[in-house]
C-alpha positions as CSV (number, residue, x, y, z in Angstrom):
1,X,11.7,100.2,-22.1
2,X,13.6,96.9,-21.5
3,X,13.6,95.4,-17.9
4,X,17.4,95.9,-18.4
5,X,17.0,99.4,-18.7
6,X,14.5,99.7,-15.9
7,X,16.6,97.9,-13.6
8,X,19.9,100.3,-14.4
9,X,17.6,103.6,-14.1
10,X,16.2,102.2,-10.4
11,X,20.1,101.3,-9.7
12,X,21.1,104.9,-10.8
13,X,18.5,106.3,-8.2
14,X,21.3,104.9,-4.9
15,X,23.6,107.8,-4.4
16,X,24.2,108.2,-0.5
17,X,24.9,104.5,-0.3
18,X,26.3,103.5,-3.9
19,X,29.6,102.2,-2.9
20,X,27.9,99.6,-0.3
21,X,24.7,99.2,-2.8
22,X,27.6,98.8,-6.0
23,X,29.3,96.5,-4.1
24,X,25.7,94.0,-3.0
25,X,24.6,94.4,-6.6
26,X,28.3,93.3,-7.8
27,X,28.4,90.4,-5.5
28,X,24.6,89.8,-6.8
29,X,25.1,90.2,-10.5
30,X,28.4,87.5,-10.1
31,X,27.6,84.9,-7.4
32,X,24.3,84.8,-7.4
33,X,21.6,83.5,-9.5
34,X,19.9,87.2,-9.1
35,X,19.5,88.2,-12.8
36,X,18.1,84.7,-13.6
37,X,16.1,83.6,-11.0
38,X,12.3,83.2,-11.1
39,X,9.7,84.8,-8.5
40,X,8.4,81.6,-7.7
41,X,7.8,78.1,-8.6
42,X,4.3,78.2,-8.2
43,X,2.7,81.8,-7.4
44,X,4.3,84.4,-9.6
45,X,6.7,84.8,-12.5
46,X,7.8,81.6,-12.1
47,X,9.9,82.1,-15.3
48,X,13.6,83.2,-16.0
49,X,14.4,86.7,-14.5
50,X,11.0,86.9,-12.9
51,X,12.6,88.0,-9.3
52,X,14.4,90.4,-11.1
53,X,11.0,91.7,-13.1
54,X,9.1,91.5,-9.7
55,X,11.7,93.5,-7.8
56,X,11.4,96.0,-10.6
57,X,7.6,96.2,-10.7
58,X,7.4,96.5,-7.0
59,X,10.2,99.4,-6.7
60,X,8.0,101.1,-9.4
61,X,5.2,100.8,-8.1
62,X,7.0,101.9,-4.5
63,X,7.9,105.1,-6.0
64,X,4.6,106.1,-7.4
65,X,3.1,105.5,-3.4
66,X,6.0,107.4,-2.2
67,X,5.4,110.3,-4.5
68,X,1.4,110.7,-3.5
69,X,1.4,109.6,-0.1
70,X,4.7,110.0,1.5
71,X,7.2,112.2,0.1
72,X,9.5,112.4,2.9
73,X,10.9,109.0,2.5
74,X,13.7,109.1,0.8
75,X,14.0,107.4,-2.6
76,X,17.0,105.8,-2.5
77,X,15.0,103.9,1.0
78,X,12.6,102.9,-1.6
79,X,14.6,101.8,-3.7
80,X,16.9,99.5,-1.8
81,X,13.8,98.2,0.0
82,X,12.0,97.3,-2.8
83,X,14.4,96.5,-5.0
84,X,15.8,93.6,-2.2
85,X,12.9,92.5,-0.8
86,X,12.9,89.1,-2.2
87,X,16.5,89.2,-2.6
88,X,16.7,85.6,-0.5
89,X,14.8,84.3,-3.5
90,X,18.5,84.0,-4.7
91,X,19.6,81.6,-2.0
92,X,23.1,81.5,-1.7
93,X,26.0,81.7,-3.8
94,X,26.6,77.7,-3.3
95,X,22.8,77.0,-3.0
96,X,20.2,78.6,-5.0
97,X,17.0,78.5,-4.0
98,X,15.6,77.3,-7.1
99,X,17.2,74.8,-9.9
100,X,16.1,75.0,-13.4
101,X,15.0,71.4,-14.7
102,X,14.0,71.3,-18.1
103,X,11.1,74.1,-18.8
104,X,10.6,74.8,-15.2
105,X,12.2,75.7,-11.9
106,X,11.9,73.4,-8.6
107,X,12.6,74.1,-4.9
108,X,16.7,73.1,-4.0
109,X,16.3,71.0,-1.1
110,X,20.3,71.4,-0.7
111,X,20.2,74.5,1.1
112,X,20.3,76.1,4.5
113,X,16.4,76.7,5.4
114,X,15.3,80.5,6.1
115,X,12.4,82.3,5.7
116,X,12.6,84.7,2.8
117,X,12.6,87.7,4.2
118,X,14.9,86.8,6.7
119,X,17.1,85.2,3.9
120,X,16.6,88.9,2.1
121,X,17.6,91.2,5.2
122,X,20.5,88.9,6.2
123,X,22.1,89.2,2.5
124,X,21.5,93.1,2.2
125,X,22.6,93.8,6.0
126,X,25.7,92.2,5.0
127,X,26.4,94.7,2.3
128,X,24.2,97.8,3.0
129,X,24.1,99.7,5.8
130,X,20.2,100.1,6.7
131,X,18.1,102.1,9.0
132,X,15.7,100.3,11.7
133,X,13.1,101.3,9.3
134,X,14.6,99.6,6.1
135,X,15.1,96.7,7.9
136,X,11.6,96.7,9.2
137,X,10.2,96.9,6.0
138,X,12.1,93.8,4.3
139,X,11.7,91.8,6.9
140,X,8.1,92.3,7.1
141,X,7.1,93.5,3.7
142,X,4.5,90.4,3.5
143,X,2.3,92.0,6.1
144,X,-0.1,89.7,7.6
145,X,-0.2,87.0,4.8
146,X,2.8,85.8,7.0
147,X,1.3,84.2,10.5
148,X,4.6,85.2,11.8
149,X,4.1,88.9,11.1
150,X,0.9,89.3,12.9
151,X,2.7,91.1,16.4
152,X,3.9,93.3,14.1
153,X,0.2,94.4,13.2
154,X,-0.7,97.9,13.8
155,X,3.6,98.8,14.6
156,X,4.8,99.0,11.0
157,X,6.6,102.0,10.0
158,X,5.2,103.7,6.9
159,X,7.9,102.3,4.5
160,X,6.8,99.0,5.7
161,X,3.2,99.3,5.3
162,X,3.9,101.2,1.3
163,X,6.0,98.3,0.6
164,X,3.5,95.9,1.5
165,X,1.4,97.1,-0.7
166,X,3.3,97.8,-3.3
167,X,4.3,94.4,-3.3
168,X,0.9,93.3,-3.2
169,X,0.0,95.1,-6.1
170,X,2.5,94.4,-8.1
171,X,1.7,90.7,-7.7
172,X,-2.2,91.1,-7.9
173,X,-2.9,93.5,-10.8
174,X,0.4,93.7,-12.8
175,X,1.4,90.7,-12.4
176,X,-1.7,88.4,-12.2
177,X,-3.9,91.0,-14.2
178,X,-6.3,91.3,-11.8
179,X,-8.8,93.6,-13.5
180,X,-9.8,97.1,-11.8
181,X,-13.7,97.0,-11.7
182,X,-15.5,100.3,-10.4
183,X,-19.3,98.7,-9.4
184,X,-20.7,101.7,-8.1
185,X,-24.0,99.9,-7.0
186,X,-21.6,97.5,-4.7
187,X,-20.3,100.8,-3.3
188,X,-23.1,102.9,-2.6
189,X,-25.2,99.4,-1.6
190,X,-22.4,99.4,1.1
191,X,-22.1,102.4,2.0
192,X,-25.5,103.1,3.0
193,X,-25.8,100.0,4.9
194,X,-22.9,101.2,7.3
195,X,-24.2,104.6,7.7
């Protein structure tokens, strides 16, 4: 299946909210450099449409957490979490974040300074209606790789804590290809030291 195609099924999934959620991802698709941007220019996907192929790997991989551990949530939460959580990748309409130049993209230094995820929950909140929860979540989906996030440490709400790892993941083993190694020596070596 194309990313395209992905994308539009994960879209489909927002019924409650699709007039607001129609409306951010029309004023995404237009304005914005949301369907081209990369993830990065120096960690991950830092290639064309790579924030749109992280966003879609992390609400994936969202939904598959949601579905084992926590059923309750609702999945159009998921998906408007997951789906915007780098959103302020985009920058703004007059001042992406990144400028393609040549074979690669670099930093703007033309724009307004924010954090991310603040960048990310100001641009949905201006569109979307979202619970305290939802906002939680984006704003503090890096967990504690962020030194700012650390007072939140031990208070995240469980959409916050799936979508850090789902994001996490994403980056790590589908993204990166960090390989999945069982060493069952390593684990009962540990385990009988602890106990």
């Amino acid at each position: 299946m194309s990313l395209e195609e992905e994308y539009n099924q994960l879209k489909a999934k927002v019924v409650e909210r699709k007039k607001d959620f129609n409306d951010f991802i029309g004023f995404l698709e237009s304005k914005t450099t949301w369907l081209s941007a990369p993830a990065s220019v120096r960690y991950h996907l830092s290639e064309e449409k790579g924030l749109l192929k992280h966003s879609v790997g992390v609400t994936k991989t969202l939904l598959k957490l949601r579905e084992l551990l926590a059923p309750e949530l609702s999945e159009e939460s998921c998906v408007i979490v997951a789906l915007f959580h780098d959103v302020g990748k985009v920058g703004m309409p007059d001042a992406p974040r990144y400028l393609k130049k040549g074979e690669k993209f670099v930093y703007n230094k033309n724009q307004v300074e924010m954090q991310i995820a603040n960048r990310s929950l100001y641009l949905v909140s201006k569109y979307i209606p979202l619970s305290d929860e939802e906002a939680q979540a984006i704003l503090y989906h890096d967990g504690q790789y962020i030194a700012e996030n650390r007072f939140i440490a031990h208070k995240e709400c469980p959409l916050t804590l799936l979508l850090t790892f789902a994001d996490t993941w994403t980056c790590a083993v589908d993204e990166e290809g960090r390989e999945i190694k069982e060493n069952k020596n390593f684990y009962r070596r540990n385990i009988n030291e602890k106990y």
